[in-house]
Every structure is written in structure tokens, then in C-alpha cells.
C-alpha positions in Angstrom: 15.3 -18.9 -11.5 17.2 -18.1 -8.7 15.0 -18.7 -4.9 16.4 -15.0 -4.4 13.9 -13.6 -6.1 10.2 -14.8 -6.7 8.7 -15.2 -10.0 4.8 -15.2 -11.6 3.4 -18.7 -12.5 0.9 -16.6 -14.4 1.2 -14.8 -18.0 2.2 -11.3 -17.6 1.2 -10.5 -21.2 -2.2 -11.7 -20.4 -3.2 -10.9 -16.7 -1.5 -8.8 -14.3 -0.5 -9.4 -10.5 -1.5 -6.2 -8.8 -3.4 -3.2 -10.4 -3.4 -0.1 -7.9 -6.5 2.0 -8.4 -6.2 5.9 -7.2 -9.8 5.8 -6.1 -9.6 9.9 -5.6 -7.4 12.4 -5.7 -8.4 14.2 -2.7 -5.9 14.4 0.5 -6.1 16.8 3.5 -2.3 16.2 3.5 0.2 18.2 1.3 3.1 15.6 0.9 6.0 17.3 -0.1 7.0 14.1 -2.4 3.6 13.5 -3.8 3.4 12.0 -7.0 -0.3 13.0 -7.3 -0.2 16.4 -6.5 -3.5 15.9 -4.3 -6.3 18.2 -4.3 -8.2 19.0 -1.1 -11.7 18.1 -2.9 -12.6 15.4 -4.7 -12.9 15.8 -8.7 -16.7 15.5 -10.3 -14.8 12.8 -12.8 -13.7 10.5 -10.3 -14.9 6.8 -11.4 -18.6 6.5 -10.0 -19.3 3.4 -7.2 -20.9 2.1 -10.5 -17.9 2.7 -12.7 -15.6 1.5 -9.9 -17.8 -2.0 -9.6 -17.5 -2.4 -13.1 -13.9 -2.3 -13.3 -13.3 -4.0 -10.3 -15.9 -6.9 -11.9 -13.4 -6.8 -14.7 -10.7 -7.5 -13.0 -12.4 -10.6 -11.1 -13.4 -11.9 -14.5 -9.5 -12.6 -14.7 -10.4 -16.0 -12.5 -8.3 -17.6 -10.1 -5.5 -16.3 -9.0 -7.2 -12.8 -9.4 -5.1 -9.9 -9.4 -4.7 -8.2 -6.1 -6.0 -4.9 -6.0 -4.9 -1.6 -3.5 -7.0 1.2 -3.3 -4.9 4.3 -3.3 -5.2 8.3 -3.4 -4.6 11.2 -2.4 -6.6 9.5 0.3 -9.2 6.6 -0.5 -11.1 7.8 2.7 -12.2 10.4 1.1 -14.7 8.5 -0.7 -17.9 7.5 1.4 -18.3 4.2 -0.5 -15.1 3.1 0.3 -16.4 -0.1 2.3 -19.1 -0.3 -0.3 -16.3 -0.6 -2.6 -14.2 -3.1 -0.3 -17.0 -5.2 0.4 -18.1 -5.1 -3.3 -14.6 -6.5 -4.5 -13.9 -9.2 -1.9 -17.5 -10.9 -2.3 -16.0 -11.1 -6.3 -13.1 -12.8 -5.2 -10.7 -10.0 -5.4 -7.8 -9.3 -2.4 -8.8 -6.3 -1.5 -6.1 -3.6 0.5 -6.1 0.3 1.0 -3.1 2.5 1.1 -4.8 5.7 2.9 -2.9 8.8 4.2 -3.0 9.5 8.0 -5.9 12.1 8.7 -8.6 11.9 11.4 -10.6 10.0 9.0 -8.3 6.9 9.7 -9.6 5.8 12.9 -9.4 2.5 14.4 -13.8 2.3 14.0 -13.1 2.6 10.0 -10.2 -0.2 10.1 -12.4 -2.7 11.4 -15.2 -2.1 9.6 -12.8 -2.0 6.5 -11.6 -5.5 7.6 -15.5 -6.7 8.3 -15.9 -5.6 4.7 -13.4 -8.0 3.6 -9.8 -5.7 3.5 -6.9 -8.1 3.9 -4.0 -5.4 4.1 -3.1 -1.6 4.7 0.1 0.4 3.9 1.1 3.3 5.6 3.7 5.8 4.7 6.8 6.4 7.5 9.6 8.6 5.9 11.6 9.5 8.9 12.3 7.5 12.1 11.4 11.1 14.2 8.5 13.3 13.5 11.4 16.3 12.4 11.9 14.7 9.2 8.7 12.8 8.6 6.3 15.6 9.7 8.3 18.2 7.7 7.5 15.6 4.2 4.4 15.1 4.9 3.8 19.1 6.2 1.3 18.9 9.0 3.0 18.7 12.3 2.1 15.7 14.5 1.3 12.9 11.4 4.8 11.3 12.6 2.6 10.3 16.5 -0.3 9.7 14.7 0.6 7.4 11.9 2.3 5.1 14.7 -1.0 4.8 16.2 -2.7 4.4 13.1 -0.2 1.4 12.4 -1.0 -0.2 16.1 -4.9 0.2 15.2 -3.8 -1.4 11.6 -2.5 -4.9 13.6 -5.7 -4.4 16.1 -8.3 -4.6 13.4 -6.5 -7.9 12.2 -5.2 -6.6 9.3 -1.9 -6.9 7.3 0.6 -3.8 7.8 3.0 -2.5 5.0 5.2 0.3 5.7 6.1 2.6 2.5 9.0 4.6 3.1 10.3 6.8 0.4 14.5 7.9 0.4 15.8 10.8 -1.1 19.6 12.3 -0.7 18.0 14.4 2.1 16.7 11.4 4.2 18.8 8.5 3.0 20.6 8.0 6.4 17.6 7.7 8.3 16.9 4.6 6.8 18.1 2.3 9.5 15.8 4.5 12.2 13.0 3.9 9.9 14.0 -0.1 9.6 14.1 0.1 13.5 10.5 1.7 13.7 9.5 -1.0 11.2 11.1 -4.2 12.9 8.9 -2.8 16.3 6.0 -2.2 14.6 6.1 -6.3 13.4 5.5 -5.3 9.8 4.9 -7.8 7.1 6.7 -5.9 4.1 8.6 -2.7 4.3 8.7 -0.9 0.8 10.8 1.3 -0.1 10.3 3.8 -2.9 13.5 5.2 -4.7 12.5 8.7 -5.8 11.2 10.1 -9.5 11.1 13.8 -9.2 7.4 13.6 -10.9 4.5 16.0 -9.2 5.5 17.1 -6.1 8.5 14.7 -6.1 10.3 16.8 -8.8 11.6 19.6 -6.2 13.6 16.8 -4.1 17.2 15.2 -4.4 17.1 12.2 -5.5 19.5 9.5 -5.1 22.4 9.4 -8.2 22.7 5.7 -9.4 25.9 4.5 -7.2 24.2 6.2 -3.9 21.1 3.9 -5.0 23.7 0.5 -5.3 25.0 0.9 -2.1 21.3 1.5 -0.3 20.0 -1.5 -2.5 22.9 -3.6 -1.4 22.0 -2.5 2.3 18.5 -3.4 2.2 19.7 -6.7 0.9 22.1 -7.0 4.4 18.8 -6.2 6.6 16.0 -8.2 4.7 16.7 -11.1 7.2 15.1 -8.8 9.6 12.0 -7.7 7.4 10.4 -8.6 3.9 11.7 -5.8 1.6 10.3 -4.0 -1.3 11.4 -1.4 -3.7 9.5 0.9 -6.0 11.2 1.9 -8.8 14.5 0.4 -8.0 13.5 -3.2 -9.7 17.3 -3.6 -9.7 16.9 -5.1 -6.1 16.3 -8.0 -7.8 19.5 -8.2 -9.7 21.0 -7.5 -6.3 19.5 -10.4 -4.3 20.4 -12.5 -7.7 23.8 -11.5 -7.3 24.4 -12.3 -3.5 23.5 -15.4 -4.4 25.4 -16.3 -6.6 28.1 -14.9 -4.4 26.8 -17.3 -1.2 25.5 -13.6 0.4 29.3 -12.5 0.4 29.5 -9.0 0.7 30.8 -6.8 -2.3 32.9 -3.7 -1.7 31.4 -1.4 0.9 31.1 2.0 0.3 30.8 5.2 2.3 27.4 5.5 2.4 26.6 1.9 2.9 28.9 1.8 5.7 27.4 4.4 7.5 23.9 2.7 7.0 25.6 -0.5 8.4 27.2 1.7 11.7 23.3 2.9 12.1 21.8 -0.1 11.7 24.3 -1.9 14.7 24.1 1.2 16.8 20.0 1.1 16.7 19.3 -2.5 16.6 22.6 -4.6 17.5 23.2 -8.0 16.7 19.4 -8.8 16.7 18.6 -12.0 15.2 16.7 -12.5 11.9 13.1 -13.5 11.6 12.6 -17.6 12.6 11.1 -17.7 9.5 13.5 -15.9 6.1 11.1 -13.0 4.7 10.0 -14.2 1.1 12.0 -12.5 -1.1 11.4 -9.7 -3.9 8.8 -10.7 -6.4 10.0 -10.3 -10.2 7.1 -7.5 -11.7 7.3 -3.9 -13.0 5.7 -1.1 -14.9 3.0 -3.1 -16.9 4.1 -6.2 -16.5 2.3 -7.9 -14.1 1.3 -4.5 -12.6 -0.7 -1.2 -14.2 -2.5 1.4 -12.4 -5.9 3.2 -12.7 -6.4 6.8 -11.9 -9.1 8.3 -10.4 -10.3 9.2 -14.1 -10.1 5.8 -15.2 -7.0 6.5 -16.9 -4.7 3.5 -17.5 -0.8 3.9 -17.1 2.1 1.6 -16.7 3.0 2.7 -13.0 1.7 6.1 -11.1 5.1 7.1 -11.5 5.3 6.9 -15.5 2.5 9.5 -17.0 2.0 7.7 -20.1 -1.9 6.9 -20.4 -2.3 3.3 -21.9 -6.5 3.7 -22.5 -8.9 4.3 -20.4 -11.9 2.4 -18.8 -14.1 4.3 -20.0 -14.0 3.0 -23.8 -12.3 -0.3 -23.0 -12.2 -2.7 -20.1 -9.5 -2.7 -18.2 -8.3 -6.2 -19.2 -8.7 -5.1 -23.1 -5.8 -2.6 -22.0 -3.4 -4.4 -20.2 -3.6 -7.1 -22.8 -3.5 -4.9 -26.2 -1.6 -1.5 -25.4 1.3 -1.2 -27.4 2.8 1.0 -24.8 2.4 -2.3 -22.3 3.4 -4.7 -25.0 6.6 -2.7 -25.7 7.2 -2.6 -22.1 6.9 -6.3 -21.5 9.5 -7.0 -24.2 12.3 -6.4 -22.3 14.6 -7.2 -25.8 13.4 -3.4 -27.1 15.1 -1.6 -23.9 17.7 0.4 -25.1 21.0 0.9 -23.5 22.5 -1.2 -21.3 19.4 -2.2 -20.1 18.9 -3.6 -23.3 22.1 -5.4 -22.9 21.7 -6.7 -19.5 22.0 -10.4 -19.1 19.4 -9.6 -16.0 17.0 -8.1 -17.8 14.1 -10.3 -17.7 13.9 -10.3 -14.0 14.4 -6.3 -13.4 13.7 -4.3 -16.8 14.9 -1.6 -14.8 12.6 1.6 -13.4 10.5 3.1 -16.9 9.6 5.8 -14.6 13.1 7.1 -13.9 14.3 6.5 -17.3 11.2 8.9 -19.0 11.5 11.1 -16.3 15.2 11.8 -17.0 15.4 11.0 -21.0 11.8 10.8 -22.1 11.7 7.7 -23.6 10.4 4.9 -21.5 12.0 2.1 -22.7 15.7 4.0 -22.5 18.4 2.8 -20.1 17.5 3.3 -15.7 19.8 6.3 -15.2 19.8 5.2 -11.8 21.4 1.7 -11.9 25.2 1.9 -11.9 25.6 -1.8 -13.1 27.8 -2.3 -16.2 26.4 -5.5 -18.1 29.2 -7.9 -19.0 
């Protein structure tokens, strides 16, 4: 494989790389692209500290490397055993992050004792460059000034920072504002979620596919600047494959990657790259090498793809991941249909499961968002 894009040394079938557990589903914030749909209280069936120990012992049991885990929401600071929980998985070996939302409950006090506890990273969620566009997501003014400071207090407490910025047709060219807000911030990943109108998603725009090509092929130009991720555009990976091959040489540009290219120059001019490349995009998707655990204890492929797999509360985790048919038949990237199917890069994208259910209803159909034609 290519160095433009990372592989796992470990057997996808058999252990995964990350596993995201949705702690609770309880947010003060009413995101207007949340795939949750959070509540404002917490639900009586969330997983107990108990329950949550258990799983989170499960996945230790993997052995070294352990899967890396993210606690996730609506908002994991919600839960008052949240550095219980933290602590609980790091003394087991696990690497423990958080991706809370910005409320008053994330204060600089709860970071460090998050990091005493044994965090390693947190994510934060900037969708516009100004607090117009990002406040008017997220819809409670002034979470644009304070999720700033909450990413200074982030770097303060000595812990990683990731930036999670999600595009849609409506804030697509305020990407290079946000990559300018993320290149000051000294961020160690910047990921970038491509849209699946699920939950509260499902009353945006999203991007069609050839809108998505040109922003993937422009994240590509800027990754000398940051480490970039996408979510649920796995086709990144094809991209970076393809530049190089092509020795980085640029393909056709197109309108709107033009204009991403005239912001990105007019906001951060000929700044160099990083001394040191940002690794580049890691080869995992929807249930292979990644699942994710709702606050019920429900099992699915990827938050974005509402297709339950088990749940912990008959089986362990690790019985699920390894035995699902829906994750087997996901892992086998020979029964995608379509041109997926056909795709001589199919092994190392798959494509985005989530976009192709939520647009056909079949999971394993072609990504109605990737305009590549296989040869």
C-alpha cells in the first residue's frame, strides 16, 4: 500500500481500531445537524457505570494494541461518572478521549481533572470560521466565543485537540475560514464530516457527489498544513492514492474548488507546511476496524448507519463485532454493489454505508456521493 494512506497491522474481522461509545444522549445544545437528536435529560436506560465498566473491560480484553475508545453524546458531561469512567478505562489500558459539546459544564477545572484521570484527547466541533454561521448550527448564540476558549483550555490541560467540522452546500465555502481557525488553534487532526441527512441532519443540503470530489481534492491541497480526516467521505483515501500516483499533480480544477483555493490564499497566504508532513488518512470504516455503542448498548456499524448489529446487553461487545453478519457483510468489500463493487479501490475506501442506506436503503449499495467512475 501506498504511504498516502495508512493501513491497520491488526485483523479488522477480529478486533476493531476505534469503538465510539455515546455515553448519553443528553445535550443542552440543539444542533441543527445532530445525528442523535439529543434530549435535554438523560434516559433511565443509559448503560449503568457498571454496564459501562463492563464493556469498556471487554474491550481491554482485546490486548495490546487495544482499541481506542471516545466517549461521545449528546454530551458525555452529562454523566457525573464521567472521570469515574475515564479513569476506570485508562488503568485497563484503554486510550481513553471525549468528544463533549461546548456548555458551561466544559470548563477548564473538568479538562484537567479529565486528563489526571487518564484522557489523552478531546474533539471539539467548529462549523463556521464566525459565530453567524456556527452559532446559528449549533442554535445558542455565543457557543462560536466559547468553544474557542474551550479549545485554548483543551491545549492548557495537556491534552490532544481535534477539530470536527461538518460541510454542507450551505457552509461549504467557509471551509478555508474554518482551516484558518484550525491551523491557529495548533490542532492535531482536523475532521471533517461530509453530511447524511439522518436525525436532525436530514433537513440540510448536502453536498451532491461532484461538489464532494472537488472539496476532497481540496482538503488533499491543504493537509500539508494540518492532519485531515473525513467522516463519511472514506473516498479521501482514493484521493490521496491518486495524487500519488500522479506525483501530487493537480487534476482539473473546478468552480468550487477554485474558489476554496482563492479563500484559502486570501486567509492564510503562502504559509509554509508543517516541519513535520501530517500522517496521512488511516484506511477504516463502518465496522471495519470501527463500530459504535449507543447510550443503550446498542451496537451499529457507524452513528450515522441505524442498523443495530446486537447489543451488550446479551452479548459482549467483542462477540458482535466479530460475529454480526451485518459487520461481516460489511468487511467484505467484494458484496458492494455498484460501482463500488467494481472499484479497483475498494479495499482501502468501501465507500460511506451511511450515505448509501440513507439514500437507497441498502447498506452495501453504491456511495451516491462519490462521482468516481471505476475503470
Amino acid at each position: 500500500m501506498s504511504h498516502a494512506v495508512r493501513t491497520l497491522h491488526t485483523d479488522v474481522t477480529l478486533r476493531p481500531f476505534l469503538v465510539i461509545w455515546e455515553v448519553t444522549r443528553a445535550c443542552q445544545l440543539a444542533c441543527r445537524h445532530c445525528r442523535a437528536d439529543a434530549q435535554h435529560h438523560r434516559n433511565p436506560g443509559e448503560l449503568t457505570t457498571e454496564q459501562g465498566k463492563a464493556l469498556l473491560d471487554d474491550l481491554a480484553s482485546y490486548g495490546p494494541p487495544h482499541p481506542m475508545v471516545v466517549l461521545t453524546g449528546g454530551d458525555p458531561f452529562e454523566r457525573p461518572d464521567l472521570a469515574e469512567l475515564v479513569a476506570y478505562g485508562s488503568a485497563a489500558g484503554l486510550h481513553m478521549s471525549l468528544s463533549p459539546s461546548v456548555t458551561p459544564r466544559l470548563t477548564l477545572d473538568a479538562l484537567v481533572a479529565l486528563r489526571a484521570a487518564g484522557a489523552h484527547a478531546v474533539s471539539l466541533s467548529l462549523d463556521g470560521a464566525a459565530a453567524a454561521v456556527h452559532d446559528a448550527i449549533r442554535g445558542i448564540p455565543g457557543v462560536f466565543d466559547a468553544t474557542l476558549a474551550a479549545a485554548r483550555s483543551v491545549r492548557s490541560a495537556g491534552l490532544r485537540l481535534q477539530v470536527n467540522t461538518t460541510v454542507t452546500r450551505a457552509t461549504v465555502l467557509d471551509l478555508p475560514g474554518v482551516l484558518a481557525r484550525v491551523v491557529d488553534l495548533d490542532v492535531a487532526l482536523w475532521s471533517v464530516f461530509f453530511l447524511v441527512p439522518t436525525g436532525r441532519g436530514g433537513a440540510l443540503q448536502p453536498l451532491g457527489a461532484d461538489e464532494v470530489e472537488e472539496v476532497l481534492h481540496w482538503l488533499h491541497d491543504v493537509s500539508d498544513l494540518v492532519a485531515v480526516k473525513t467522516t463519511e467521505a472514506p473516498h479521501f483515501r482514493r484521493v490521496a492514492l491518486q495524487r500519488a500516483e500522479l506525483h501530487d499533480a493537480a487534476p482539473t480544477v473546478g468552480p468550487l474548488r477554485a474558489e476554496l483555493l482563492r479563500r484559502t490564499v486570501e486567509l492564510l497566504g503562502d504559509r509554509p507546511p508543517r516541519s513535520h508532513r501530517p500522517r496521512p488518512p488511516l484506511a477504516v470504516n463502518a465496522g471495519s476496524g470501527f463500530a459504535f455503542v449507543d447510550h443503550l448498548g446498542q451496537v451499529y456499524p457507524s452513528g450515522f448507519l441505524p442498523l443495530v448489529a446486537g447489543t451488550v446487553h446479551a452479548q459482549p461487545f467483542s462477540t458482535i463485532y466479530r460475529d454480526s453478519p451485518l459487520l461481516q457483510a460489511l468487511r467484505d468489500r467484494d458484496r458492494l454493489g455498484g460501482r463500488c463493487g467494481r472499484c479497483e479501490f475498494r479495499w482501502v475506501c468501501g465507500g460511506s454505508r451511511s450515505h448509501a442506506y440513507a439514500v437507497t436503503g441498502d447498506p452495501l449499495a453504491a456511495d451516491p456521493t462519490c462521482a468516481y467512475a471505476p475503470a
